[in-house]
N, C-alpha and C positions, 0 to 999 in steps of 0.2 A: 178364245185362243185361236190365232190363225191358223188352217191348217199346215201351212209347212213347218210350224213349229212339231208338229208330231211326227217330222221325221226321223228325229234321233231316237222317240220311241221303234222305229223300224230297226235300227242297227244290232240288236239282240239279234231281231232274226235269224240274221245271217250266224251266228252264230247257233242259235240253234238247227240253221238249216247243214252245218258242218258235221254236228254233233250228230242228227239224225244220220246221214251219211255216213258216218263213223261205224255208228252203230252198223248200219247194213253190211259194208265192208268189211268188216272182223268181226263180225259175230254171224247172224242167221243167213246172209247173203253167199256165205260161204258152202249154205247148205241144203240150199235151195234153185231153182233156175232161176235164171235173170229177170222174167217177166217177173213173178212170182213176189221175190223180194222188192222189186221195185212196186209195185202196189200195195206190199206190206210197208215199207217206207214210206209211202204218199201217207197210209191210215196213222202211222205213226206221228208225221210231219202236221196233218189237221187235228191230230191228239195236241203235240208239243205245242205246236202254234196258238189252238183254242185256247189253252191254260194262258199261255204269256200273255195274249191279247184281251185274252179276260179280264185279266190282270192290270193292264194297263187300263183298259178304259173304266174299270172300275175305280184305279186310282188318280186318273189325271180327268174322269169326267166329260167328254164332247159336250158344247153346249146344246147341239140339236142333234137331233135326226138327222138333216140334211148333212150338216158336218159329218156325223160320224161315218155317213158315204161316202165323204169327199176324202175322208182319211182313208177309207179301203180302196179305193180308187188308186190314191196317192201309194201306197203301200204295193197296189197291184204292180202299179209303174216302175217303181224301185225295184221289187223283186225281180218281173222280167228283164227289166235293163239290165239290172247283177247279174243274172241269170246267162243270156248273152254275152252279155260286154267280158265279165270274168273269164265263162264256161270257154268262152274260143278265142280270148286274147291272152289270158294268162292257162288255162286247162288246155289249151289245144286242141279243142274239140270242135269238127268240123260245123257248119249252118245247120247239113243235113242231121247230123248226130242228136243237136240242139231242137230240133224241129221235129225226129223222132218220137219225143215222149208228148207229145200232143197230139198223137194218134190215138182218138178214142176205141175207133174201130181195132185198130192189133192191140187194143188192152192197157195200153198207156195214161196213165189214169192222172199222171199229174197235172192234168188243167183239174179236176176237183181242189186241189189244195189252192190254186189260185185263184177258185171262187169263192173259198172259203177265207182266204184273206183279205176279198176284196167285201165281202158282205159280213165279217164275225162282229167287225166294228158296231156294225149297226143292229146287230141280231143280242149282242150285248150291252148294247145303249140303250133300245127295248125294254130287256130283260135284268138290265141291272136293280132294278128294287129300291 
């Protein structure tokens, strides 16, 4: 299977990535500081993400290793350009705002969740049995 065909498996994401978000905003984010909950979100996001992506490569299969890279690769792409393109065309959220939570150093931990999008493929292509 080529891999652009595995982008519609991406488009869940985004939905799950709304829902996690959801969650933070009306429930525990309300009750916690900002860092805080956004790191609780990230753990949550690589919880939600692992299952779904499990999930799919369990049942749609990558033919190789190399492939299943090229799907988290392809998946990484997607989500930052969403991530971007959404976050400050349609969210109104400025570059720097955007570029905020990729500060490892103040504690901004969401570049882990899109390492872990970019490598589950393959870490479950592995491990799928």
């Amino acid at each position: 299977m080529p891999v652009w065909k595995w982008v519609p498996a991406w488009i869940p994401m985004i939905l799950i990535a709304i829902a996690n978000g959801a969650l933070r905003e009306l429930w525990y984010g309300k009750h916690i500081p900002e860092l805080r909950a956004h790191q609780i979100s990230t753990l949550t996001g690589i919880l939600l993400f692992g299952g779904y992506i499990w999930l799919v490569i369990r049942i749609l299969r990558p033919d190789s290793g190399g492939q299943a890279i090229a799907i988290g690769l392809v998946w990484l792409g997607l989500t930052v350009s969403f991530e971007f393109l959404f976050g400050h065309y349609i969210g109104r959220k400025s570059w720097d705002g955007l570029l905020h939570d990729y500060n490892l150093l103040a504690g901004r931990v969401w570049s882990l969740l899109l390492l872990w999008i970019t490598v589950a493929p393959y870490v479950f292509y592995r491990f799928r049995g």
